[in-house]
N, C-alpha and C positions, 0 to 999 in steps of 0.2 A: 556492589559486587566487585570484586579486584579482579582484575587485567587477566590472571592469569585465570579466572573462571572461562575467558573466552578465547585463550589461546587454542590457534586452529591446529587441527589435527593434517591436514593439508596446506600444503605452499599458496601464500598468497597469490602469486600468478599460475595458479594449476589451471585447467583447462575450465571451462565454466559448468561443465557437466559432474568434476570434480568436487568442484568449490562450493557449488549448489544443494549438491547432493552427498555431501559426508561432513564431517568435525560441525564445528560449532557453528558455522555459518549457516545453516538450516534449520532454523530454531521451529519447533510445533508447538500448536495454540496453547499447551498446558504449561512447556518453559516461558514464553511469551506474557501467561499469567503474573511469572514472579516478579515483574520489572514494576516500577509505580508509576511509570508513564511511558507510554511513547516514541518515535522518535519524533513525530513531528510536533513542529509549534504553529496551529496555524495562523499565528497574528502577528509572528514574525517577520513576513515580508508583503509588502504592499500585493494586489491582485492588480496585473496588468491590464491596464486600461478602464482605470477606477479614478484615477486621480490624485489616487493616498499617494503621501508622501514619505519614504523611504526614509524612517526615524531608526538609527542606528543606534544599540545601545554601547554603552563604554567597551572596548575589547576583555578590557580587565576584568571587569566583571561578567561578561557575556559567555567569554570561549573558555573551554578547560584549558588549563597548563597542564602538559606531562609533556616528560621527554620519551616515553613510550610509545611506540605505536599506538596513532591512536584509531579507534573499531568503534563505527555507528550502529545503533539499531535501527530498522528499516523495517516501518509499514509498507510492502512493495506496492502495493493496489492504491492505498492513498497516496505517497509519496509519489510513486505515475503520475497522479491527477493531478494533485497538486502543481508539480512538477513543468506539467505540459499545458494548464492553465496560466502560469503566473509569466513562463518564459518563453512558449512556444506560440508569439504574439502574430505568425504567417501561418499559422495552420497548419503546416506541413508534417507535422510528429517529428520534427528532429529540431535541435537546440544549436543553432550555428550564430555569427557574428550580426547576420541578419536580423535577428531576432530583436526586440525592444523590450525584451523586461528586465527588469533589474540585477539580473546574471549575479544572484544569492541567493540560497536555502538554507535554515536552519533546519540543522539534525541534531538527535539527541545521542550523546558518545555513551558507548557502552558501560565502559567502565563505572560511569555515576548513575545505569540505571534506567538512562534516558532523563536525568535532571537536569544537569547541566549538556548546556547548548553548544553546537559551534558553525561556523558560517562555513559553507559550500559554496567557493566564489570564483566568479569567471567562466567564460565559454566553455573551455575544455575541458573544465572537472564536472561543470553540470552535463553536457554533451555525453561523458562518460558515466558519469551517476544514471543517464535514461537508457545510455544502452543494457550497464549491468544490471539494472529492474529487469528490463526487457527479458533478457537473460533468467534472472531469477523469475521471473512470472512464467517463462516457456516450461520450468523444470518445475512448475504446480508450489512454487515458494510462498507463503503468505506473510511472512518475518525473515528477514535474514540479517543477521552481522555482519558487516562491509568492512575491509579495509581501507582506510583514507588513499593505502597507498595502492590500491588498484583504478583510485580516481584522477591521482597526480602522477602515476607513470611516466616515465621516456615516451614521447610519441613514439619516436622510432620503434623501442620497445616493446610499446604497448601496439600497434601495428603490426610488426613481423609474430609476436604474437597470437594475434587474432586470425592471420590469416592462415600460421602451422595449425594450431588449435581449431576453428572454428569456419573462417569462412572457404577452408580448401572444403569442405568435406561437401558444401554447396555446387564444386563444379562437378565434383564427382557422380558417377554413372555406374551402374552394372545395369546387362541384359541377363535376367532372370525372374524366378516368378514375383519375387519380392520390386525388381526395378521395372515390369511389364507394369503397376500397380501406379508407377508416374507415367510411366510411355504412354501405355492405352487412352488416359486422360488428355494427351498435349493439343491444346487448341491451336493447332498452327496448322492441321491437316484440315484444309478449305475445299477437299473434293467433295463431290455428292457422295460418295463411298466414306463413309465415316469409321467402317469396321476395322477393327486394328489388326492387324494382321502382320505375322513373323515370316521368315524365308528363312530355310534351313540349307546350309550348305549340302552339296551330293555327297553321297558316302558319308556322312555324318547320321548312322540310323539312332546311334543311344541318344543325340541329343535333338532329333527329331519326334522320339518315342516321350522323351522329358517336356518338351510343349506340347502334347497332344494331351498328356497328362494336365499339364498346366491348364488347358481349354476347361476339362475334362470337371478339372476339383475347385475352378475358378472361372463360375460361370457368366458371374454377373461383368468382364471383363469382355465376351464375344467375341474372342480370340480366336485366329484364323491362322492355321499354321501348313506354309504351303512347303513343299520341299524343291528347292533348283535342278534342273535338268546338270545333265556330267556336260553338256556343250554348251554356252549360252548365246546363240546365239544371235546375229540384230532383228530377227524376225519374233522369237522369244523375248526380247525388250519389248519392243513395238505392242507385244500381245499383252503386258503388265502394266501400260501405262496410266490404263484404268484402274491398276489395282497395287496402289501405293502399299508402303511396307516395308519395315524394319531388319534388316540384316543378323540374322545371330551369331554373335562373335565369341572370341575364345570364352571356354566356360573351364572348371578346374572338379573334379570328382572328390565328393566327399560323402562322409557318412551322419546322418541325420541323428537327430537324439532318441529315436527309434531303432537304430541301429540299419537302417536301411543305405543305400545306396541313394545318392544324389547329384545335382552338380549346383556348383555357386560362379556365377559370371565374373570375371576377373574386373576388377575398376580399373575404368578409362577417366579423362576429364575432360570437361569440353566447355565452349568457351562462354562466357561470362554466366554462364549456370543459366544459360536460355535455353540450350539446346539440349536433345535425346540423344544424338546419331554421334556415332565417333565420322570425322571428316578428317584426310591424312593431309591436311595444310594446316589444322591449329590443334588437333587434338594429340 
C-alpha cells in the first residue's frame, strides 16, 4: 500500500484521544485483515534473560529507506507484551536506563504492509512506544498506525505536550454528581464514619436542593448532604468533628440535554492528582 493510503487525517502530535480515535490511526479488525503481516517479528530480538544472542541483521537489507515519514503498524496487545517481556527486565512496567534488555524492537512500516522491518532503538523511543500503546489500549485500540515521529519527539516537546494534553486533566477536580463518583470512593477517609458526606454553604438552597437530588437518584453513593448554619461557630466545629465531609464549591447552572435545569461544578486542580479537596496553599 503507498504512504498516502495512511496519511492521517489528524496532526501527528494531536492529543492522544484524537489521534486514537479518528483518520487512519485507528485501524478495525476488517482493515487490519488487508495487510499480509503484522507488525511484529517475533524472532527478531533476543527474549531477555534467555541468553540468545542479539544477531543483527545487515541495516541495508533490514530497515526500509524512504525519505518520508515513516508510520508502523501496531499489534497494540502483542506489541505490550512483547515489549514489556523482552525490556522491562525490573518488573516495574515502565522502560528506563535501568532496564537490561536489548533497548530494540522490530516493527513492521506501513507503507510495505507490515513486510519490510525497522528497528525501534534506544531508551527513549521504546519508553515512548509503551506509553503510546498504553494510550492506544485505554481508547479500546486493537491496531493502530504509529508515527515514528511521535516516538523520537523533542523531550522537551514531547513533555509540555503531554502534560497541556493529557496529564493536567489528572489534577483536575470538580464537585458535582459526576466528581461526588471519585470523592465518595477516596480511601484516605480512616474514620469509623466511612459515609460520604457534602456540606452545603448557608443560603445556597438551589444548590442544596441539587445534592439532595443527587442522594436521591445516586444511591448506591450514601450520600449525606448536610446544610452549614449562617454562624459557624467553634462549638459547631467541635460538634462535626465526628462527621468529616467535603465542602461544595462554586458550581455554574446549566441546561441538561433534557432541557432541564442543572448545575456543573467549576474545575479546580489539586495537587499531584492525590487529592479531592481544593486547599488555598497549592490548589
Amino acid at each position: 500500500m503507498a504512504d498516502s493510503e495512511y496519511d492521517s487525517r489528524t496532526n501527528i502530535f494531536a492529543d492522544s484521544r484524537t489521534y486514537y480515535s479518528t483518520g487512519n490511526h485507528s485501524l478495525t479488525d476488517s482493515n487490519v485483515r488487508q495487510y499480509r503481516s503484522f507488525a511484529m517479528s517475533k524472532t527478531s530480538s533476543p527474549k531477555a534473560g534467555t541468553g540468545e544472542k542479539d544477531v543483527r541483521k545487515r541495516r541495508a537489507s533490514h530497515d526500509e529507506k524512504t525519505n518520508r515519514p515513516r508510520k508502523f503498524i501496531i499489534d497494540v496487545e502483542e506489541t505490550k507484551r512483547i515489549l514489556l517481556e523482552q525490556e522491562d527486565t525490573n518488573g516495574d512496567s515502565q522502560i528506563t536506563i535501568q532496564d537490561l534488555g536489548p533497548k530494540t524492537l522490530t516493527v513492521g512500516t506501513a507503507s510495505s504492509g507490515g513486510h519490510r522491518k525497522f528497528e525501534i532503538r534506544g531508551t527513549y523511543m521504546l519508553s515512548n512506544l509503551l506509553q503510546e500503546l498504553a494510550l492506544a489500549e485505554g481508547y479500546g485500540r486493537k491496531h493502530v498506525v504509529l508515527d515514528e515521529a511521535r516516538l523520537n519527539e523533542n523531550p522537551v516537546d514531547r513533555l509540555s505536550r503531554m502534560i497541556k494534553n493529557l496529564f493536567w486533566d489528572g489534577l483536575t477536580r470538580k464537585i458535582d454528581a459526576e466528581g461526588l463518583e471519585v470523592i465518595c470512593a477516596d480511601p484516605k477517609n480512616r474514620t469509623a464514619d466511612h459515609s460520604p458526606r457534602i456540606y452545603i454553604p448557608h443560603g445556597e438552597d438551589e444548590i442544596y436542593e441539587y445534592y439532595k437530588g443527587v442522594a436521591e437518584t445516586r444511591p448506591h453513593l450514601k450520600l449525606e448532604v448536610e446544610k452549614l448554619p449562617k454562624d459557624i461557630t467553634p462549638e459547631y466545629v467541635k460538634s462535626i468533628n465526628d462527621r468529616p465531609g467535603i465542602l461544595s464549591l462554586a458550581m455554574q447552572k446549566t441546561i441538561d440535554d433534557k432541557g432541564n435545569v442543572t448545575f456543573k461544578g467549576v474545575p479546580f486542580v489539586v495537587p499531584g492528582g492525590r487529592f479531592n479537596e481544593m486547599y488555598g496553599w497549592d490548589s
